[in-house]
TIFILUM-766845 format. One record per atom (N, C-alpha, C): x, y, z; residue in one letter. Coordinates in steps of 0.1 Angstrom, whole numbers, padded with zeros to 4 digits, always signed. Example, Ala and Ser with C-alpha at 12.3 -4.5 7.8 and 13.67 -1.06 7.14 Angstrom:
+0132-0057+0078A;+0123-0045+0078A;+0132-0033+0078A;+0128-0022+0071S;+0137-0011+0071S;+0129+0000+0079S;
REM end
This chain:
-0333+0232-0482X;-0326+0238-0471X;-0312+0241-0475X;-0307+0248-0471X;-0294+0255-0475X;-0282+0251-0458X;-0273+0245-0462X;-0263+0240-0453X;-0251+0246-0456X;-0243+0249-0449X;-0223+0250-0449X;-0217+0242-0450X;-0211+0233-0455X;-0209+0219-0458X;-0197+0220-0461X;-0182+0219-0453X;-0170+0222-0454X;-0164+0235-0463X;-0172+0248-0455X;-0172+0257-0460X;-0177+0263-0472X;-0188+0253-0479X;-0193+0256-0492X;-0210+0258-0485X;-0216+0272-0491X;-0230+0267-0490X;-0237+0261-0500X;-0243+0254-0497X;-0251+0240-0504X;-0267+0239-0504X;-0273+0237-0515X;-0286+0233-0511X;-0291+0221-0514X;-0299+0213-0502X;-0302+0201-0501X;-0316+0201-0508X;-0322+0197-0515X;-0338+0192-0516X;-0339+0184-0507X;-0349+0181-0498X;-0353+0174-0488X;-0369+0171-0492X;-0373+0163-0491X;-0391+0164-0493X;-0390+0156-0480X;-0388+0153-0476X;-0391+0146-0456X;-0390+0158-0451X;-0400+0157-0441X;-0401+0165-0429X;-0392+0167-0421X;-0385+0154-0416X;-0373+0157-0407X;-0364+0151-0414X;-0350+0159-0418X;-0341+0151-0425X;-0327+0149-0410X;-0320+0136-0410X;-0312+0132-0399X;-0300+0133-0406X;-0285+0135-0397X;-0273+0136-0401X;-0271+0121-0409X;-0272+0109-0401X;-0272+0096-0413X;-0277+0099-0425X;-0288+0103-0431X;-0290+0104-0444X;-0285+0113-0450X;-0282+0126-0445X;-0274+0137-0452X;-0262+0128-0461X;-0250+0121-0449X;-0239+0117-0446X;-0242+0108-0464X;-0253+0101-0460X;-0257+0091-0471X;-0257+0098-0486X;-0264+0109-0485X;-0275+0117-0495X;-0259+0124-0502X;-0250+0128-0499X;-0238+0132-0500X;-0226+0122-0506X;-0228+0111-0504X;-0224+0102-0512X;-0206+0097-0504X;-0213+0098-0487X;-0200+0097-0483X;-0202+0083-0478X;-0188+0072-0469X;-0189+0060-0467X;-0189+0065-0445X;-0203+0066-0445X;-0202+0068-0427X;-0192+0059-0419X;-0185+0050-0425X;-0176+0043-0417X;-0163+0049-0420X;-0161+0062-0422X;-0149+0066-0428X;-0147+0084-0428X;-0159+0085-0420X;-0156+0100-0416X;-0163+0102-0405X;-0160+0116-0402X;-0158+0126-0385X;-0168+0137-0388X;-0177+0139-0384X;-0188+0151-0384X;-0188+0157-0373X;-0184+0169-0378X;-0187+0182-0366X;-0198+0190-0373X;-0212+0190-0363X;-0219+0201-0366X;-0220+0212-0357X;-0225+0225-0366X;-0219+0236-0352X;-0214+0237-0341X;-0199+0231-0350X;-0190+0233-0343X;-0187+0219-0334X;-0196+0211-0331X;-0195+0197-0321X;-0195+0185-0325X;-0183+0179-0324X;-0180+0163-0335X;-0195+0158-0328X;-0199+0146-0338X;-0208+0140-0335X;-0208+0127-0332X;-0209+0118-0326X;-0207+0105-0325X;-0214+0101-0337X;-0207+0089-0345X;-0218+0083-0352X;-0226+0077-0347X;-0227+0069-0339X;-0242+0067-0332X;-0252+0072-0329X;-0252+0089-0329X;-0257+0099-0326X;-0266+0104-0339X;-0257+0098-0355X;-0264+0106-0365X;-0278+0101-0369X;-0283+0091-0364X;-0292+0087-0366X;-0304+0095-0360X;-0301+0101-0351X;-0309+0110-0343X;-0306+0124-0345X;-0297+0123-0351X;-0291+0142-0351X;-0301+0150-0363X;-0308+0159-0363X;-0316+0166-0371X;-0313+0177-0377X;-0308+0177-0388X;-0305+0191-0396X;-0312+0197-0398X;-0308+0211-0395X;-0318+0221-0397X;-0312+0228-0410X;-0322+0233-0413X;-0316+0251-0425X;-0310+0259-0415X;-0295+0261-0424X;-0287+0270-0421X;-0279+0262-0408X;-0276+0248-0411X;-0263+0244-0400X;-0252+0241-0406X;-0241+0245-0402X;-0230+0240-0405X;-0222+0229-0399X;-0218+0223-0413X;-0209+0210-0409X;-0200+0211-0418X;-0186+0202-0409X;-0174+0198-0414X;-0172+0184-0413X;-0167+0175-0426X;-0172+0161-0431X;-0159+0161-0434X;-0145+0152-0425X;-0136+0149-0431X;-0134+0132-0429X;-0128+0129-0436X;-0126+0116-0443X;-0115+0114-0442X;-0113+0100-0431X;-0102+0095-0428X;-0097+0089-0437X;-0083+0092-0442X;-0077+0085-0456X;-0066+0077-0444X;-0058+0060-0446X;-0054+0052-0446X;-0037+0060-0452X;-0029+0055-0446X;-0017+0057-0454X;-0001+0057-0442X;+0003+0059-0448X;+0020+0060-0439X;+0033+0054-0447X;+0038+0057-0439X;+0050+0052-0449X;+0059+0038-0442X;+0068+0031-0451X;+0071+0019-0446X;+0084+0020-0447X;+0094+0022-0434X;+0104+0016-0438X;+0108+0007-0432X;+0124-0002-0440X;+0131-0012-0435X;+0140-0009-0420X;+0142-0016-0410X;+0154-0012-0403X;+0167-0021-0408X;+0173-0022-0407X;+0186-0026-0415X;+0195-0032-0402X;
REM end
């Protein structure tokens, strides 16, 4: 199947009949506790990816919460 996948099109082999957004997330090599899925267009709960069904030809945007800030002293 052929996906959009932060603007890139991509093609997935799938040999399962129904492939779900958890396994993509998986299959992709991302850590599900550490990013935000919008598929066409509608963030998804993760709770939801377990049940969410990709089709051919959906687009998703997979961003990845990075950790950071800065530290200062008050004096």
């Amino acid at each position: 199947m052929k996906l959009k996948i932060n603007g890139e099109i991509k093609s997935i082999n799938n040999s399962d009949k129904d492939f779900f957004l958890e396994d993509l997330i998986k299959y992709l090599g991302y850590q599900p506790q550490l990013v935000v899925v919008e598929l066409n267009g509608a963030i998804i709960n993760s709770h939801k990816w377990i049940n969410t069904k990709i089709k051919d030809g959906d687009c998703l945007e997979v961003v990845t919460i990075v950790g950071g800030g800065s530290y200062s002293e008050l004096n």
